[in-house]
N, C-alpha and C positions, 0 to 999 in steps of 0.2 A: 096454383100457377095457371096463369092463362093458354090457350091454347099458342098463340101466337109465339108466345116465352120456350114455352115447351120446343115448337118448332126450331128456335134460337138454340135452347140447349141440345138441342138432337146437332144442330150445325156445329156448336160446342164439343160435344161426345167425337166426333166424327175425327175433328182437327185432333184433337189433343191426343186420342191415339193412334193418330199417324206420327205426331211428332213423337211419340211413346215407342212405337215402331222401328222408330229411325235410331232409337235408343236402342234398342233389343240387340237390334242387328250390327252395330258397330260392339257390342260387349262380346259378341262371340270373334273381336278384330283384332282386340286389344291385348297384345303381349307382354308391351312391357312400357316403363313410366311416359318415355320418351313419346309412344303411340296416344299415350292416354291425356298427358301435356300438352304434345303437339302436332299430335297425328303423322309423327315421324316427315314432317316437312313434303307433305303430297299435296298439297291444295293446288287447284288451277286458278287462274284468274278470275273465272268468272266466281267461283265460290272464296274468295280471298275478298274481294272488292265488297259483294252484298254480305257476307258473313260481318266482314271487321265494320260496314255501315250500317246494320241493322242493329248489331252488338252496341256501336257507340251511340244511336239515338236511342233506344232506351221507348218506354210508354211516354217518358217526354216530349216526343215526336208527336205524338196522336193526345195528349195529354196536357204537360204542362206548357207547352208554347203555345197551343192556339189558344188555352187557359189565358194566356198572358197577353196577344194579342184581343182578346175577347174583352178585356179588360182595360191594354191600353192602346190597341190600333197599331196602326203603322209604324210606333216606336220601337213595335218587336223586332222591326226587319234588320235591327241594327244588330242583334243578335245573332240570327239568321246571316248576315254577311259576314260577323267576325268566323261563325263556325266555316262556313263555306271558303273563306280564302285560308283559317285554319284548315281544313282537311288538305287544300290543294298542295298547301305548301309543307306537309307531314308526307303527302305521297309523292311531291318531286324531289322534294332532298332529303329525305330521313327513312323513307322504305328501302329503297335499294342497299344503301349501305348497310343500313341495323341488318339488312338479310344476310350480305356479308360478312361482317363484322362477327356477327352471331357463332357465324360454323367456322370462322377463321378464329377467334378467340376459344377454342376449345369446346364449338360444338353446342355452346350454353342454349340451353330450352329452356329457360326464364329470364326475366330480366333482373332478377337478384344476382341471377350466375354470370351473366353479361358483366356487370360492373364489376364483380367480384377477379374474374377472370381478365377483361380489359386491361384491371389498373392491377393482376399482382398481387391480390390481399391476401396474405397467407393467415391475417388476423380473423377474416370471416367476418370482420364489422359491416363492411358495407353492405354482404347478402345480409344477414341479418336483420342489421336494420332497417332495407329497402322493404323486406318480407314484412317486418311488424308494421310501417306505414301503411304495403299492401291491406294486409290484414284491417287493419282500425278504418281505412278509408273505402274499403267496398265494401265493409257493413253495412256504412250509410248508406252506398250506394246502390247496395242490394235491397237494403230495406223500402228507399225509393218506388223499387219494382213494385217487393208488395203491396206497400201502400196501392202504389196502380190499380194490381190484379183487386186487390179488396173495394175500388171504389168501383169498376167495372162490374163486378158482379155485382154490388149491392146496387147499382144505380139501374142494371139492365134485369134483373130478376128480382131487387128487393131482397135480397138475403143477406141478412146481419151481417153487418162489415167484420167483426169477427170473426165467424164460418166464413166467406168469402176468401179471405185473407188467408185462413188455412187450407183452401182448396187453392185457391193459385204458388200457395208455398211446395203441396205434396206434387206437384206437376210438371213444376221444373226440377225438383229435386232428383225426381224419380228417374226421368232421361238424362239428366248430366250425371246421374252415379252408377247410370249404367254402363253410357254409352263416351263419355270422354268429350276427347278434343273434336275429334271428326264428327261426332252424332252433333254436339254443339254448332259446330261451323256449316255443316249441311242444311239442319231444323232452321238455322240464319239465314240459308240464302234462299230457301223457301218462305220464309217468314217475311223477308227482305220484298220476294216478288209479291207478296198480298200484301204488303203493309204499303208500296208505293201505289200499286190500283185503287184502293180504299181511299189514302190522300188525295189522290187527283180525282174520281168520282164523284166523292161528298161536298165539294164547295161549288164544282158542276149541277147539280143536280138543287141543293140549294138557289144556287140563280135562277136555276127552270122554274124551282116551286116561288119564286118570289115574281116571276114573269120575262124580264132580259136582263143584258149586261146595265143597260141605263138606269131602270128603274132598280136595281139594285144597287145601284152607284147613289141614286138620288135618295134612295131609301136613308143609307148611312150619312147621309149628309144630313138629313134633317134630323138624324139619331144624335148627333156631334161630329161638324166637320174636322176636328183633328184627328179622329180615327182614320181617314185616308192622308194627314201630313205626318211625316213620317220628322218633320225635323219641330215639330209642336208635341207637349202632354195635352190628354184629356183633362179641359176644364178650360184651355186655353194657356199662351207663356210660350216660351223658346224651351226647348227639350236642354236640361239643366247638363253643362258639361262632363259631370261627373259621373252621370248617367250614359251620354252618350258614348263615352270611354269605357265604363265598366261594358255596356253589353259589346261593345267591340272584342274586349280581353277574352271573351270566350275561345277567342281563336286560338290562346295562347294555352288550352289546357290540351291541346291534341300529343302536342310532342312528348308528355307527360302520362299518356292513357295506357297503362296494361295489356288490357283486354284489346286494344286494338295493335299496338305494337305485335303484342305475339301474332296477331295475322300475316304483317310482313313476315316474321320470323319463320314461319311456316309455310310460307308458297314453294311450291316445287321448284324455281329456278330466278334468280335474281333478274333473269331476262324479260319474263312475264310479269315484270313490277308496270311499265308502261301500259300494257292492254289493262289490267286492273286498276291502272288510276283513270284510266277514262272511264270506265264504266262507273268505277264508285263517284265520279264528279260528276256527271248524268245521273243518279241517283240521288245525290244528296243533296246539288240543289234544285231539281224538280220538289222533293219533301221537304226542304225549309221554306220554297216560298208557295206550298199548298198548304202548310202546316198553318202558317200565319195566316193565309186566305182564309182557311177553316175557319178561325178566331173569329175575325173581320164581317166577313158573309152572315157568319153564324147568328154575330149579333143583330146581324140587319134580318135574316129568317125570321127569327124567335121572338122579334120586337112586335109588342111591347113588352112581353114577358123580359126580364132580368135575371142572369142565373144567378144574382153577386159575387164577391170575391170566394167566398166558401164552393160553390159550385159549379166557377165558369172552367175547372177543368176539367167536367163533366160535357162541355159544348159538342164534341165530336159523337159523344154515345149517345146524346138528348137529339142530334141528328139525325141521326143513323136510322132510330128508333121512331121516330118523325117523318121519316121520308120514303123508308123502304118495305117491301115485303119483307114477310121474316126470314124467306129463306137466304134473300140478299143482306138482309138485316143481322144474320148470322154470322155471314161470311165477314163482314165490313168489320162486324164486332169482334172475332178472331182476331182480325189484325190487330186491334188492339194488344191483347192478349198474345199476337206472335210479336209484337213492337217490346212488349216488358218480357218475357220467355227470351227472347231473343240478347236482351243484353245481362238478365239478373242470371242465365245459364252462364255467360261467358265469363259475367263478377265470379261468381262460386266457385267455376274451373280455375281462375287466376287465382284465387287465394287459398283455394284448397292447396294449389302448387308451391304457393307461397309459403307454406306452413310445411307441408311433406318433402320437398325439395330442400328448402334453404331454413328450417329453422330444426325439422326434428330430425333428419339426416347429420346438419352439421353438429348440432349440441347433444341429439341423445342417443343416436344410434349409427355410426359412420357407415358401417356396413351393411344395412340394413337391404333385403333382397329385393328385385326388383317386383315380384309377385306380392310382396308387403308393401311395399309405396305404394302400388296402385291402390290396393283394400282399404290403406291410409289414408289419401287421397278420398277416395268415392267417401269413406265414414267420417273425412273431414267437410265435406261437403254438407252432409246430413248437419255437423254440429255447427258450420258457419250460417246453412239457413234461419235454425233454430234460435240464434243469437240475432240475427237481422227482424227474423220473425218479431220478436220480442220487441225489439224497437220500431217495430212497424205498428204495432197494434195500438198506436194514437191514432184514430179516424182523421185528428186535427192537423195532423203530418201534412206538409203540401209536399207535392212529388218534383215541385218546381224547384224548393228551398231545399230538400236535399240533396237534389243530382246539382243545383250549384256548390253547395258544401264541398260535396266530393269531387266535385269538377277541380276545383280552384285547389286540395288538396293533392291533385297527382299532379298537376298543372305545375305546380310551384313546387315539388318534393322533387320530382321527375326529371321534368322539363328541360331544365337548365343542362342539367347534367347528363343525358342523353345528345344534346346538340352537343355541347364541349367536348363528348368523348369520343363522338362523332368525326367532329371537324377542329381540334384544336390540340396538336399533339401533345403542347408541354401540358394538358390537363393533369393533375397530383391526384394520389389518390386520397389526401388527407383532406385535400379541396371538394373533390367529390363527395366526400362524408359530410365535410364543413356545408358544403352547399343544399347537400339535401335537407340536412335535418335544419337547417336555420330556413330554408323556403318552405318545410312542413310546418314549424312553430308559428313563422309569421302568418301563415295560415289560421291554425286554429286561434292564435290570441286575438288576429285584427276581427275575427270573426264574432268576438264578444261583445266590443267597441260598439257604435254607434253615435253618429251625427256627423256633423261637419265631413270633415277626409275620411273618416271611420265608416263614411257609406261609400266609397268607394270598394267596388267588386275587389274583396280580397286576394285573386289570384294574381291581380299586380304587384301590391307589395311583396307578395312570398315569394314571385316569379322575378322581381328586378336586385332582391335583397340575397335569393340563393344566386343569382349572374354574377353578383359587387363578391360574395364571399369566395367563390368556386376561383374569380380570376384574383383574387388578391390572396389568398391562399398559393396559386400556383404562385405567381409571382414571388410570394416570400420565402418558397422552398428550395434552398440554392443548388440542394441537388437533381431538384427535377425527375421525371420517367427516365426510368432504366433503358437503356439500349433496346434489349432485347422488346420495349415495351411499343417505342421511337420505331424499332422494323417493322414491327406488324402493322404499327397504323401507316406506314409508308407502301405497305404488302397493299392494305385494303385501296387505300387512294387508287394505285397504279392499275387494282379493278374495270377503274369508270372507264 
């Protein structure tokens, strides 16, 4: 290994047990499931906001979007706007309440227990089944991660995407089965602050090595002038409506997301939901439109070299490694690395819980002590890696194709039924069940499909097919929500 590399992994060695560290110390915190779940509901704002936004971009952020952007220019930013008026409109009408909602419906620290508790289900179908969606759906999305971690290191050190792949497995494993909910949401908003310096830095510094803003402007244009029109493809043509629609629907998978839900779920006071949404909206769209500049720029750098479609979500580390000393070159390249840590710890946490909480509590051990979940838990985590592991180890995996899978999955399982239970009180709980699982199915079937409307971003169909069932279900139900069911969501309103 070259000296330089060397240097890079000393900066590797350094982060990784710090964030190891941050593990140690919350394991000696952790009492009991509730602390290890949900960190007993103590976050502040400011670690609520970068936690749940670091958690939800994913190495996608540093990864597959400027990947995407690199590829097709300014059509990415349609993406980048759906996420963004998605997150705003997740933290102005769905934080506050679900925090509510949460400890007034019996205190729920998942959201299997939420819906299970909200609608009354003495049957346990709807935790259940929420938990087995969770489960199948952050697989992928966890495997996403690795994928990441394995192209990162193989791309920055050369080291067989195999090994690669299992060192970035053993690293998060290791601090979420120590350390929980809190060591996760902490290592996030650390991760969160070096992951937005890196974004903003690298397309800066790119411009300087290309000479100014102009001639990097003019660069791209003689590279292909659709790469700076945002309503044209590369090649030339009008940006195909179906196209321009799907990247918008991204917006629609937030209401639907786990791992970022339980961050509202867990701020210390539904009051401090405001200071947190502002910080996470200064967060997250400074890093969607550096994330796509990265793309953009990167191709105007690099030109005339080509990374093709196999390697352009590689643009961000082939930069980094281009432009800086190693020891900045280290630091830059971490955030990668805290960008995939940062949200495959918080997939693991959620569906370890999913599994410990709402699937082997209800069916195979009722009573089961709270010193046993957590051991549960952490050794679920070991075997949810192991399974994602497994599905990661295709080098050929894009990281882009399966965080939309799994996007469009919670998006439309989720989604729907989270705002209904929310905001519409005759919601059923037979609708609830109805609508999840017909917005999971239409998920994974449109997902096989292909051409005509079958290229259409699946999380619409799942997302407008689970809304038609969830309300035509209540509708048919003549007896509707129990009383008892009618106060409390009358309790939560009278909140605001």
């Amino acid at each position: 290994m070259a000296s330089n590399d060397l240097n890079i992994m000393f900066v590797f060695m350094i982060y990784l047990l710090f964030m190891i560290s941050i593990g140690a110390l919350y394991y000696r915190r952790t009492e009991n499931l509730s602390d290890y779940i949900l960190g007993g509901r103590k976050l502040n704002s400011w670690v609520t906001a970068l936690s749940s936004q670091a958690s939800d971009m994913s190495g996608w952020l540093l990864l597959g979007l400027p990947g995407y952007a690199y590829l097709s220019g300014m059509e990415s930013i349609w993406i980048a706007i759906g996420l963004g008026v998605g997150t705003y409109l997740n933290w102005k009408f769905v934080a506050k309440k679900l925090r509510q909602y949460t400890q007034i419906a019996g205190d729920a620290i998942t959201i299997p227990v939420y819906f299970e508790n909200r609608f009354r289900d003495k049957s346990h179908a709807l935790r259940i089944i929420s938990a087995f969606l969770i489960l199948i759906f952050f697989l992928i999305y966890t495997s996403s991660g690795l994928v990441a971690s394995g192209k990162l290191f193989n791309t920055v050190f050369e080291i067989p995407y195999q090994q690669a792949l299992l060192m970035g497995a053993l690293v998060i494993v290791t601090y979420t089965f120590l350390g929980g909910f809190m060591a996760v949401c902490w290592t996030d908003f650390f991760q969160g602050l070096l992951m937005i310096v890196a974004i903003v830095a690298v397309p800066f510094a790119a411009i300087k090595g290309i000479g100014d803003y102009s001639t990097t402007l003019e660069l791209i244009k003689s590279i292909d002038p659709q790469l700076i029109d945002p309503w044209t493809t590369i090649g030339g043509g009008s940006i195909p409506l179906i196209v321009l629609v799907s990247n918008l629907a991204w917006g629609f998978g937030y209401f639907g997301m786990p791992h970022v839900l339980v961050r509202f779920m867990a701020i210390e006071s539904a009051d401090k939901i405001k200071q947190a949404r502002t910080i996470a909206m200064v967060w997250v769209t400074i890093s969607l439109i550096f994330s796509v500049l990265i793309g953009i720029v990167g191709r105007a750098y690099l030109h005339p070299e080509f990374l093709g479609e196999a390697g352009s979500e590689t643009v961000f580390m082939v930069l980094v490694h281009q432009m800086f000393p190693p020891l900045i070159a280290g630091i830059f390249l971490a955030a990668i690395l805290a960008a995939i840590m940062s949200t495959a710890d918080s997939q693991l946490l959620v569906a370890a819980s999913a599994f410990t909480e709402d699937i082997y509590k209800i069916i195979f051990k009722k009573k089961a002590s709270e010193a046993e979940l957590v051991w549960l838990s952490r050794f679920a985590v070991i075997a949810i890696s192991l399974i994602a592991y497994l599905i990661a180890r295709n080098p050929e995996n894009s990281v882009m194709g399966l965080v939309s899978y799994a996007w469009a999955g919670f998006g439309a399982a989720f989604g729907p039924i989270i705002l209904f239970s929310l905001f519409w009180k005759k919601t059923t709980k037979n609708a609830a069940l109805g609508g999840m699982v017909a917005g999971g199915l239409m998920v994974i079937i449109w997902k096989q499909l292909s051409g005509g409307i079958f290229d259409l971003y699946e999380i619409i169909p799942g997302f407008l097919l689970s809304c038609i069932v969830i309300y035509t279900i209540s509708r048919m139900d003549k007896e509707g929500p129990s009383e008892e069911i009618q106060k409390e969501f009358d309790q939560v309103q009278q909140l605001d």
